[in-house]
C-alpha positions in Angstrom: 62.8 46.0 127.2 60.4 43.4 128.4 61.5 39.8 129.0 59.8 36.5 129.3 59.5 35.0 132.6 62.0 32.3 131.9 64.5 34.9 131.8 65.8 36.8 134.9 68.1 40.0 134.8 70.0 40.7 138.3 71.7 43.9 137.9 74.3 45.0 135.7 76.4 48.1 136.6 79.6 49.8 135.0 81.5 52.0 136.2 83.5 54.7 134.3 86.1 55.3 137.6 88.7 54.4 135.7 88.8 55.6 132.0 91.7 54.0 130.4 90.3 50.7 131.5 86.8 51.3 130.6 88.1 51.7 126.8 90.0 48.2 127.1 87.2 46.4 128.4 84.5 47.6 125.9 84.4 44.8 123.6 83.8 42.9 126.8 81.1 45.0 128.0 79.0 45.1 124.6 79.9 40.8 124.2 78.0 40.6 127.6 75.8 42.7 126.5 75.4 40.9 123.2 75.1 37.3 124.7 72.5 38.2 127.3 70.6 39.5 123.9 70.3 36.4 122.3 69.5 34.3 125.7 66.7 36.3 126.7 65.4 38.3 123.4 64.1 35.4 121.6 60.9 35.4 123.2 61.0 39.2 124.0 57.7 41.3 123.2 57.4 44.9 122.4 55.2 46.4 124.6 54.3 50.2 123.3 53.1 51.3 127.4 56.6 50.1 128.8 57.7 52.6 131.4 54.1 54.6 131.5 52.9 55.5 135.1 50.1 53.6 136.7 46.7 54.9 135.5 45.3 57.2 138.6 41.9 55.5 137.8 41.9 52.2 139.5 39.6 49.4 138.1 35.9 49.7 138.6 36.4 53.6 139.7 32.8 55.6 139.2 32.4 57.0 135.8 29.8 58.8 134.3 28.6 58.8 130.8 25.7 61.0 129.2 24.3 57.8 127.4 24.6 54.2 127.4 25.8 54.1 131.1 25.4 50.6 131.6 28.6 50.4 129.4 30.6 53.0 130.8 32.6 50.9 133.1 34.3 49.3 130.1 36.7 52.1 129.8 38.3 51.2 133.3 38.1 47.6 133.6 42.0 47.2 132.7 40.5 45.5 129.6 41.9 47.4 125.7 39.7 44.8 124.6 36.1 46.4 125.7 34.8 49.9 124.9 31.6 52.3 125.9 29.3 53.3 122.8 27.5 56.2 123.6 23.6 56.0 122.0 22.5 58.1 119.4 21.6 62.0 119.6 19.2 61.8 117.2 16.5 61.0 116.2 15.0 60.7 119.7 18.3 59.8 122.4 18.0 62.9 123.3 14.4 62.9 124.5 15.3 61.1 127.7 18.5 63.0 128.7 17.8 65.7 131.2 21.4 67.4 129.7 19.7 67.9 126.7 16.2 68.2 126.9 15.1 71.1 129.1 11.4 70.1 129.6 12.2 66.4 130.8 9.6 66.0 133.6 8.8 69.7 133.7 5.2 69.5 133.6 5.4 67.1 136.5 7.7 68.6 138.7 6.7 72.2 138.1 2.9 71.8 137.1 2.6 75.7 137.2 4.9 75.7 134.2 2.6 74.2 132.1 -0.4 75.9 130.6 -3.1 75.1 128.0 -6.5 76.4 126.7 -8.0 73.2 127.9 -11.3 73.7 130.1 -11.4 72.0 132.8 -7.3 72.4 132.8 -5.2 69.2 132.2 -2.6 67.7 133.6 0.1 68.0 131.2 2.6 65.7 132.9 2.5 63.4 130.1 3.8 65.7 127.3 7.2 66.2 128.9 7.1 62.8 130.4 10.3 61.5 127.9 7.7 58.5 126.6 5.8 58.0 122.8 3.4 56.2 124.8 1.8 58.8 126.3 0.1 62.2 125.9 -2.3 65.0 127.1 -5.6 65.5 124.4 -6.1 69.6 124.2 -9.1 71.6 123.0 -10.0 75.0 122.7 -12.3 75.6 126.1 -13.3 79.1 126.0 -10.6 80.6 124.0 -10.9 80.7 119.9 -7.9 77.7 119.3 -6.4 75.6 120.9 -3.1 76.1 122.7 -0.6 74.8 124.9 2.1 76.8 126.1 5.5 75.1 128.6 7.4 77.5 130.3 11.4 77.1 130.8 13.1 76.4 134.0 15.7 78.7 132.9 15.7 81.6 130.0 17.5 80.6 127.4 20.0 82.6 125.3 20.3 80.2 122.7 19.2 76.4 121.8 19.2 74.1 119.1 15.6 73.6 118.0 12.2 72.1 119.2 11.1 68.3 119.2 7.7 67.1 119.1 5.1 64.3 118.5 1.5 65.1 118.0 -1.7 63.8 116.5 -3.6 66.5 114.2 -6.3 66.9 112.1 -4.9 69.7 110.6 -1.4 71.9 111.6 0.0 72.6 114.7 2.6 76.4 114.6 5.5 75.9 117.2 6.6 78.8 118.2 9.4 80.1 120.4 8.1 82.6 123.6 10.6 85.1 124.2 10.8 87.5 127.7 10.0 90.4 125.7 6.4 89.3 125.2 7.4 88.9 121.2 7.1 84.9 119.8 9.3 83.4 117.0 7.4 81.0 114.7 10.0 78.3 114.4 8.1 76.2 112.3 4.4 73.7 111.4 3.6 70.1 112.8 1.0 68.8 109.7 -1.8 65.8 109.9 1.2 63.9 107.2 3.4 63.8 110.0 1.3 62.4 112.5 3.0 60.0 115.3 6.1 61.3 114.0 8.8 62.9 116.3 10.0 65.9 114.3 12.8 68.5 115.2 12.2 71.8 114.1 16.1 73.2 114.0 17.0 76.8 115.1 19.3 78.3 113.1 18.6 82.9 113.4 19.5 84.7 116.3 17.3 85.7 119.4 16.1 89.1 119.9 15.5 88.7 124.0 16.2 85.6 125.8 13.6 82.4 125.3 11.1 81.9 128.3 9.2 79.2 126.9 7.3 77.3 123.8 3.9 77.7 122.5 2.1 75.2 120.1 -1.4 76.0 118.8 -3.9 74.8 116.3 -7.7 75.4 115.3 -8.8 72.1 115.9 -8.3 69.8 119.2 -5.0 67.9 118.9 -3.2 65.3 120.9 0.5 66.4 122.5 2.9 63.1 123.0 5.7 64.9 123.8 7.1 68.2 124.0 11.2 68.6 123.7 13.4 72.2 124.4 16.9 71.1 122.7 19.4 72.9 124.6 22.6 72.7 123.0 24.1 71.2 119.4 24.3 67.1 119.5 27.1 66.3 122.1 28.5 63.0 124.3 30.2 63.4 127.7 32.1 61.2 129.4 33.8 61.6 133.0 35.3 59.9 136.2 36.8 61.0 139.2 40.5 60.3 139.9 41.6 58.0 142.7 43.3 61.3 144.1 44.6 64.8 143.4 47.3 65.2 140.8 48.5 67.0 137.7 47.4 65.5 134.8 50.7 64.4 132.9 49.3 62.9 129.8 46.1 61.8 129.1 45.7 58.2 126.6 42.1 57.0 124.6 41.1 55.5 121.9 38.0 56.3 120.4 36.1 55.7 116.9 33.6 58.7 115.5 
């Protein structure tokens, strides 16, 4: 029972020492009880959390959100009023989150990764880079199209699909490298669809592990950006308690 401030409970004890008595002075008891009622209930409130433990996340604790972070300390600042919003998945959120894009600043970090027919090679930084605003221009050199091919830090045993931006005269083939030496054509990049960002969705089943993804074309083409979806569209969310315990009951509120 919560009270106002204007009014104060001591203490009330009974004691059932002496039981004959105890049934003589139970209309007593529940009058008391009764009065103090309609002193102090008046202004009562109901207040669903009454009685609930103290959160183990203090206020301001470190969280950790896979979008939208500069909101994430919303869920523990005391306040039911404010909330996190994560961004969105898709079309393009995901292009700039290392959890879900497994060629984020590959061809930067791990230049050896990242091939191409080009001649003189180029620096393909730019086509894993997680901007629209930039890109690497590849041509045929020597061989008879033109290809570029980005290797993945890890082998995959499944993924979601391939993301990509180009600029074509003609088609560009996507297609999936697996460790076996085979390639699965997961789908075409045409000039209609030019300064577009397209996901090519995976929906079959792998022979061998993934190692990597090819694109190719006859004609020079311009790469923007290059994308490895790892997994199906997801959010996380996470902070670290202010100490070790067993998790009693765990409270949110959240809109899909």
């Amino acid at each position: 029972m919560i009270l106002r401030p204007s009014c104060q409970v001591i203490r009330i004890v009974v004691r059932m020492d002496n039981p004959a008595r105890w049934a003589g002075q139970c209309g007593k008891v529940l009058l008391l009880l009764l009065l103090l009622l309609v002193l102090c209930g008046g202004a009562a409130a109901w207040d669903a959390d009454a009685g609930l433990p103290a959160a183990l996340v203090p206020v301001g604790a470190a969280v950790r959100a896979s979008s939208a972070q500069a909101g994430a300390a919303s869920v523990v600042d005391g306040d039911l009023a404010t909330f996190w919003q994560s961004d969105a998945f898709f079309p393009t959120g995901h292009v700039i989150r290392a959890d879900a894009n497994s060629f984020l600043q590959l061809c930067s970090k791990t230049p050896s990764a990242c091939t191409s027919s080009s001649s003189p090679a180029v620096n393909m930084s730019a086509a894993t880079d997680g901007s629209f605003l930039t890109g690497v221009g590849l041509t045929a050199g020597g061989a008879t199209n033109v290809w570029a091919v980005v290797e993945l830090p890890t082998p995959a045993t499944t993924f979601f699909g391939v993301g990509l931006r180009c600029t074509t005269p003609g088609t560009v083939t996507v297609e999936v490298v697996l460790r076996d030496g085979s390639s699965l054509q997961l789908g075409t990049y045409t000039q209609q669809q030019n300064n577009n960002y397209v996901t090519l969705r995976f929906t079959g089943s792998l022979s061998s592990t993934a190692s990597g993804v090819r694109v190719s074309a006859q004609n020079s083409f311009t790469l923007t950006e290059l994308c490895f979806i790892s997994e199906s569209p997801f959010e996380t969310f996470g902070f670290r308690f202010a100490r070790n315990s067993y998790l009693a009951e765990l409270l949110w509120t959240w809109d899909p």
